[in-house]
C-alpha positions in Angstrom: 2.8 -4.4 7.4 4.5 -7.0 9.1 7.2 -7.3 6.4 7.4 -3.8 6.2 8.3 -3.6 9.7 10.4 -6.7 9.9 12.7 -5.3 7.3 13.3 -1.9 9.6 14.1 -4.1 12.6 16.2 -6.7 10.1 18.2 -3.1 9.2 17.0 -3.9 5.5 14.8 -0.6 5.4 16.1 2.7 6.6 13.0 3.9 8.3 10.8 4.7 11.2 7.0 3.8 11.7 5.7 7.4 13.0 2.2 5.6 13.6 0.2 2.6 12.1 -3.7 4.1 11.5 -7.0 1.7 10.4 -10.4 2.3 9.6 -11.2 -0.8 11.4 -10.8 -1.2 15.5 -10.3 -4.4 15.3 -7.5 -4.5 12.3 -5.1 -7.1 13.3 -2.4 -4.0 12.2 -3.2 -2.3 14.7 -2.7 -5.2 17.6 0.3 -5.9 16.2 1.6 -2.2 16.0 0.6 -2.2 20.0 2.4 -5.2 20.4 5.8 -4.0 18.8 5.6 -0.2 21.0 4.2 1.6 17.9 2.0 4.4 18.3 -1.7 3.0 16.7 -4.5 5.7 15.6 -8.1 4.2 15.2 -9.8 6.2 13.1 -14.2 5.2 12.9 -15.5 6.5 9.1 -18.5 6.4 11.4 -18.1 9.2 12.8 -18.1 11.1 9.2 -21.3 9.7 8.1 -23.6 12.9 8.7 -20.6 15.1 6.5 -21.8 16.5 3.3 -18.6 14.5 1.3 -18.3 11.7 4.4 -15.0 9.5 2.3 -13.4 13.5 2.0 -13.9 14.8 5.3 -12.3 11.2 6.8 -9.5 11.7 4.6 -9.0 15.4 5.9 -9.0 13.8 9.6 -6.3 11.0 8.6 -4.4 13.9 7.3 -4.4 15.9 10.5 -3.8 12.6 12.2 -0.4 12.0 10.1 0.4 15.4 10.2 0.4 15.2 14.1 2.7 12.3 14.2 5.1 13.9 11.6 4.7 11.7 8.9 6.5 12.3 5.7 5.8 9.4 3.8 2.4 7.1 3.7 2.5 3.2 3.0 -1.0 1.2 2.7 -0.4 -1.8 4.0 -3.8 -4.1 3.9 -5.9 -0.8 4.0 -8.6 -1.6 1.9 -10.2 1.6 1.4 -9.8 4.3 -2.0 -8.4 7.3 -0.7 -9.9 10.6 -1.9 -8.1 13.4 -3.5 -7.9 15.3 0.1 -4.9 12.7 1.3 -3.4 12.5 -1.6 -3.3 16.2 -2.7 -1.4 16.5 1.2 1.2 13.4 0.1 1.5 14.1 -3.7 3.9 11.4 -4.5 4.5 10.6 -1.0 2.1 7.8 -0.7 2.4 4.3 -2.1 0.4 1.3 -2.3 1.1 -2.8 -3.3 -1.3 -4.8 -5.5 -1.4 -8.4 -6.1 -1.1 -7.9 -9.8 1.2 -6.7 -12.8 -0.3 -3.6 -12.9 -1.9 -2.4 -15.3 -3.3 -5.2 -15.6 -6.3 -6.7 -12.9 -6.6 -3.2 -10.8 -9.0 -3.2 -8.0 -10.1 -6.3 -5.9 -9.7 -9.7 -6.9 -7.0 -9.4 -8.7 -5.6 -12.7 -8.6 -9.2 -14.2 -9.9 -9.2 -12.0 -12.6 -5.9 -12.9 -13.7 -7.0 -16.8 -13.6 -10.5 -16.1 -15.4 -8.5 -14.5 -17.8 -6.2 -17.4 -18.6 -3.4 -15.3 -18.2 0.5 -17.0 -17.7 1.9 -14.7 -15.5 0.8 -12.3 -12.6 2.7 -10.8 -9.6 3.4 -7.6 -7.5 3.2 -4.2 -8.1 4.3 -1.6 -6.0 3.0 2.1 -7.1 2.2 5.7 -5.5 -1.0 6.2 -5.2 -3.1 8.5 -7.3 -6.7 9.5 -7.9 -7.5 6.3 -10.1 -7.6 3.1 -8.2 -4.3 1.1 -8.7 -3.5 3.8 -11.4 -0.6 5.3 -10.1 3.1 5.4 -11.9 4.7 2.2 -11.1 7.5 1.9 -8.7 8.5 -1.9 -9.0 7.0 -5.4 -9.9 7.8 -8.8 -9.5 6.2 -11.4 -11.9 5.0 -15.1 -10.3 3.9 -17.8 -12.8 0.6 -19.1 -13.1 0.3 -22.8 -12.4 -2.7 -25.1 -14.6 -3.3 -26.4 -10.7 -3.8 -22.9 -9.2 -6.4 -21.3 -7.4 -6.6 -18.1 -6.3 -5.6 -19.0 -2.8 -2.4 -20.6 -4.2 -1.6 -17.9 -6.6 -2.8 -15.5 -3.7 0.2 -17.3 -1.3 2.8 -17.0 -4.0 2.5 -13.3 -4.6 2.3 -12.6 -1.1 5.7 -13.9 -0.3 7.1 -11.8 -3.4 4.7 -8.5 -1.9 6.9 -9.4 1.4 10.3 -8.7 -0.5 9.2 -5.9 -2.7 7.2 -3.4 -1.0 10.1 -2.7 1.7 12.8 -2.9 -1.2 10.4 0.0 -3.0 10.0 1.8 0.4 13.9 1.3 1.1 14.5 3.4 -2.5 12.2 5.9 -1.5 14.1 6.5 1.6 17.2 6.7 0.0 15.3 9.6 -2.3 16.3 7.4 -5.1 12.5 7.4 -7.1 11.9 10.0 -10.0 8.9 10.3 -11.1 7.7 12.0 -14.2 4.2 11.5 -15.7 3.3 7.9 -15.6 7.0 6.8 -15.2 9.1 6.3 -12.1 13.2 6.5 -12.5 15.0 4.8 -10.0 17.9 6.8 -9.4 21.5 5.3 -9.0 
């Protein structure tokens, strides 16, 4: 989130943070959001517990939420949480999402110990919208970062998260300039 909103005060990403929400009070997002003039939403799943489909009727609230603040476009930033088909039906193509992986490879968490149990040479970033399969969505951009012998998943954890930094507002900036195209499983970036 930080990089995100860095690149908008850097002029690198032509946009405006409507509001920064959490499921968590005490999401260090959400201090920082205060702490830059943002408007912050805290939003307690708690309070959905007793709902017949709890994870759905918390999603219908973060839509109202969004909707309030006149939100067009929805970036998870360190929200840790599957969104149900009720967002995402509100935001079809309109939400996206960053995973420390070369998707499709390694979806879900612990992606960058998967990709070292696996033996694999090469993992990274992958920016994507978000659809009703975890980290399933069509694929915006990636960046690939080697994988050292030495590396653990800290280290490989550090060097994806400087190239997450770069690429999620560089995938955000092309959806503000309406530039992304997507049909099926592929995303066109428009020139």
């Amino acid at each position: 989130m930080v990089a995100i909103l860095d690149a908008i005060q850097d002029g690198k990403l032509d946009a405006t943070v409507k509001v920064v929400m959490s499921n968590k009070a005490t999401a260090g997002g959400l201090e920082l959001a205060r702490e830059r003039g943002l408007r912050t939403v805290f939003l307690d799943p708690k309070l959905f517990a007793q709902e017949a489909n709890p994870r759905e009727a918390y999603d219908v609230a973060v839509v109202q939420a969004l909707q309030e603040h006149g939100v067009e476009c929805v970036a998870l930033a360190g929200y840790m949480r599957i969104v149900t088909p009720a967002l995402i039906r509100m935001f079809p193509s309109m939400i996206l999402n960053i995973h420390p992986s070369l998707l499709p490879a390694f979806p879900g968490l612990h992606a960058q110990r998967q990709a070292l149990e696996w033996g694999a040479k090469v993992s990274g970033c992958s920016v994507h919208f978000v659809t009703e399969g975890v980290d399933e969505g069509p694929i915006i951009s990636q960046k690939a970062v080697p994988i050292h012998e030495e590396d653990t998943e800290e280290t490989l954890a550090a060097r994806i998260l400087e190239q997450e930094h770069q690429l999620y507002p560089q995938a955000l900036q092309l959806m503000a300039q309406k530039r992304l195209q997507v049909k099926g499983r592929t995303v066109r970036i428009l020139q």
